[in-house]
N, C-alpha and C positions, 0 to 999 in steps of 0.2 A: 440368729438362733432364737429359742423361743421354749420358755418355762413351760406354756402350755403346752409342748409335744408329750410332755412325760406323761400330761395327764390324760391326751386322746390315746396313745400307746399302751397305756392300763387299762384301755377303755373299749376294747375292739370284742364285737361281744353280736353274733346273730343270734338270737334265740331261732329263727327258723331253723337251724343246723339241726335242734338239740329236741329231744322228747321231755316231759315234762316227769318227774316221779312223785308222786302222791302219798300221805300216810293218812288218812282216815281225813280226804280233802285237802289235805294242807301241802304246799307246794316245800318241800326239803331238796329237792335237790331238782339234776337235771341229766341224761344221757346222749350222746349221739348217737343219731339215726340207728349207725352200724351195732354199737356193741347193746343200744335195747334189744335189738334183737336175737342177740346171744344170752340175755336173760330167759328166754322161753324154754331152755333147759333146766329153769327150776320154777317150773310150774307151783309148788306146793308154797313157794318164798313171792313171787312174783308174778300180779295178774295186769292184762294189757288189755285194753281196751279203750273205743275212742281215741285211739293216739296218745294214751297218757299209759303210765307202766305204777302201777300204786304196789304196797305192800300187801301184802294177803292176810286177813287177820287171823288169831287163831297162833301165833307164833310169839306167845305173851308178852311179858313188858320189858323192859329194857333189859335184860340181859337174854330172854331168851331172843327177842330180835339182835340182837348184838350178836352173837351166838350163832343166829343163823345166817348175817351175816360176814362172819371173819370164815363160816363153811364155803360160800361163794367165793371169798378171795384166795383160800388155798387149792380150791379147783383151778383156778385162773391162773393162779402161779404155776401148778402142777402142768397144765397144759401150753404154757406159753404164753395165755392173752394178759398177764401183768408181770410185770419184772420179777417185783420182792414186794416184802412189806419191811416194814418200819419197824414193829412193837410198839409205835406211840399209839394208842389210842384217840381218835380226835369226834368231839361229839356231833349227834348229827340232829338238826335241832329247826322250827319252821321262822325262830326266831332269835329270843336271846340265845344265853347260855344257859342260862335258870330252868330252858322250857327243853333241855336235850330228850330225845325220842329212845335214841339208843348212840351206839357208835362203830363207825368206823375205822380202821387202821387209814392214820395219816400219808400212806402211798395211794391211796384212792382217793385221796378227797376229792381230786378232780375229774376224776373217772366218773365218779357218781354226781359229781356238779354240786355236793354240799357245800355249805355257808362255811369260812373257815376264820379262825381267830387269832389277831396274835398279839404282841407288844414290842413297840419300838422304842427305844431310849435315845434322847440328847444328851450329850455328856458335853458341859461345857465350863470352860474356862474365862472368869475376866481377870486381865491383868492391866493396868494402868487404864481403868476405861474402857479397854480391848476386848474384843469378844475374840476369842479363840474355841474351835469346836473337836474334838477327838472323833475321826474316820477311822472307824477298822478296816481293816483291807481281807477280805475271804480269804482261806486255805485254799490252793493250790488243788485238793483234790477233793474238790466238794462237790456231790452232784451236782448241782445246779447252782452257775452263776459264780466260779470258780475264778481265783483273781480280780473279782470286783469289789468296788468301793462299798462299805454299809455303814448305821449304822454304831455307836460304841456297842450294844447292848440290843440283839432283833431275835425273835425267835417265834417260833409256835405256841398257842397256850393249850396243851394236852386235855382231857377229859379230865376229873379226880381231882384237880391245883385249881385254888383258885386265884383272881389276877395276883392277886397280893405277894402269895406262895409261889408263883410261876415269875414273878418275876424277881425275887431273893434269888431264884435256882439259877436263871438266865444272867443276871449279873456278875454272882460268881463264876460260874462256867464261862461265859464270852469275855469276861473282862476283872477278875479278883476284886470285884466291889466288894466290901463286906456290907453285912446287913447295916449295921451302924451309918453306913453314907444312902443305902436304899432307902432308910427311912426318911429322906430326904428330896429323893424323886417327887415331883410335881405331875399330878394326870392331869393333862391340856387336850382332852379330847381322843375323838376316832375319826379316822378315815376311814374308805371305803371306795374296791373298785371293781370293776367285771372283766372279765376279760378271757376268752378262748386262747386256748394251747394245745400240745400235743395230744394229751391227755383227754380232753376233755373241757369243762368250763371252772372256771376260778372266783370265787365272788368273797372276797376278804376284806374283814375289818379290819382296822389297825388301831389299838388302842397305843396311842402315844404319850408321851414323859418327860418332861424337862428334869435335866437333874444339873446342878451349879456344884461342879468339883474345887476341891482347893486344889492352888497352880504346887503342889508337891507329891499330888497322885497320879499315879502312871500304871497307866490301866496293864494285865497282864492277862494272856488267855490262859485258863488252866484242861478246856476239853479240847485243843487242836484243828478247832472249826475256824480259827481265828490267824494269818499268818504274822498281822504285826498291826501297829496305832500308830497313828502319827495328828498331832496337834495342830492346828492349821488355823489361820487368820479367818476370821469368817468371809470374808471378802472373798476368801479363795475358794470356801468350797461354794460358794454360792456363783461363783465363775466355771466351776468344775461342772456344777449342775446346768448351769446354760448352757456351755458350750462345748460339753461334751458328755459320752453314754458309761463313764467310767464308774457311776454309783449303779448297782442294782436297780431295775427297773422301780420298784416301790419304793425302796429307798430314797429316788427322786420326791418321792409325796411329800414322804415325812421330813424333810430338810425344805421345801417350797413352805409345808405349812410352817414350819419354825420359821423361815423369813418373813414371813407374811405376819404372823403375830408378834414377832421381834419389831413391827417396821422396818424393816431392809427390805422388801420389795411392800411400796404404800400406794394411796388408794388411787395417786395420779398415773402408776404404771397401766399401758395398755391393758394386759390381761389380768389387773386388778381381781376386778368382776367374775370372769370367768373361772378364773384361778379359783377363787373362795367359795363359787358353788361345783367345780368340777371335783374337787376333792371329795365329796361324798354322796356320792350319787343312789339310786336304792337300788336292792335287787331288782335284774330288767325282768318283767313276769306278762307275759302276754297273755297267760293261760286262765281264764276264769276255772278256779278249785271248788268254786260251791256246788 
């Protein structure tokens, strides 16, 4: 078995599949084939040319494009080419988060191939020297990735929150943290992977968190995304991550990069190397935008 699967598996990504989508040159997102060309029903939102689909300008600044496009997604809905949405909000942006253009409902991100954001949390315990780490286990009826391992603390970072705020929200909701131990979270970086799906394409950051619990808190979900926690030897999940698909695909990332900067996997392991640069790789962009 082998740490590096998790990372080529987040990693599977043809830009030929997919057309490119432009905002005044700048590459935000990305479509396949098929559904750019269901865009050409909104001429006045969406112009194509040269093989690339850009925004049309003249649909003002960010809320009138937002605007114009949350109108495409409830056509889509109405006619069957997208399930639902969400109400989350998620921004759509050719870079950071600082530089968002306008936004999208987060049941599209992948539709339209935007950049997506989120935050992962460590939650760990020492006890006698022991590294001990807290695994939530998914709800049972969750879209997506339903009874897997994640996680204490994972979620989206919505449009309007910023890290700080979004992740006070996500603590309480996935696990009764109060603000009082979040101010105690540690940022130890981003990840970053590419990767095609159903959908569409996926290209997420993962802003990651060490957080060192005292061994008398016992994390509690309060929104039911959550079915249960359990505390485990770090030995074990870094065995769970080897040699088996039990954590959510990304989830693998974020617990490889925790052993990897913990030392529990060091610089004489084979995939040392590869490990430490596969974890963040950049957006794949084939397309010259100038």
């Amino acid at each position: 078995m082998s740490f590096l699967r998790h990372v080529s598996r987040c990693n599977r990504h043809n830009p030929g599949d997919f057309v490119p989508f432009l905002d005044g040159g700048r590459l935000i997102g990305r479509f396949r084939h098929a559904f750019a060309g269901r865009l050409a029903a909104w001429p006045e939102i969406f112009g194509m040319e040269d093989g690339r689909v850009h925004l049309r300008e003249g649909l003002g600044g960010y809320e009138g494009r937002s605007q114009a496009l949350a109108g495409v997604l409830e056509a889509l809905v109405a006619d069957g080419g997208h399930p639902y949405v969400l109400g989350e909000p998620f921004p759509v942006t050719p870079a950071g988060r600082g530089e968002a253009l306008f936004e999208i409902d987060r049941s599209a991100a992948s539709l339209f191939g935007i950049r997506t954001f989120g935050q992962h949390l460590n939650g760990y315990v020492m006890d006698g020297g022991e590294m001990f780490m807290w695994v939530a286990k998914r709800a049972s009826d969750r879209r997506t990735y339903p009874g897997m391992l994640d996680q204490m603390v994972a979620g989206g970072v919505p449009a309007g929150l910023s890290l700080g705020e979004n992740l006070c929200k996500e603590c309480w909701e996935e696990a009764g943290i109060p603000e009082s131990l979040v101010k105690g979270a540690v940022p130890v970086g981003a990840l970053s992977y590419n990767i095609d799906n159903a959908k569409g394409y996926k290209y997420d950051i993962l802003y990651c968190y060490d957080m060192e619990l005292p061994s008398d808190f016992v994390p509690q979900c309060t929104d039911g995304e959550v079915e249960g926690f359990r505390l485990e030897p770090i030995g074990e999940v870094m065995r769970e991550v080897l040699e088996t698909d039990r954590f959510k695909p990304n989830c693998n990332l974020v617990v490889i990069d925790f052993l990897l900067r913990h030392g529990f996997i060091g610089p004489e392991h084979g995939e040392y190397l590869d490990l430490m640069t596969g974890l963040r790789p950049a957006m794949a962009n084939p397309w010259m935008t100038a």
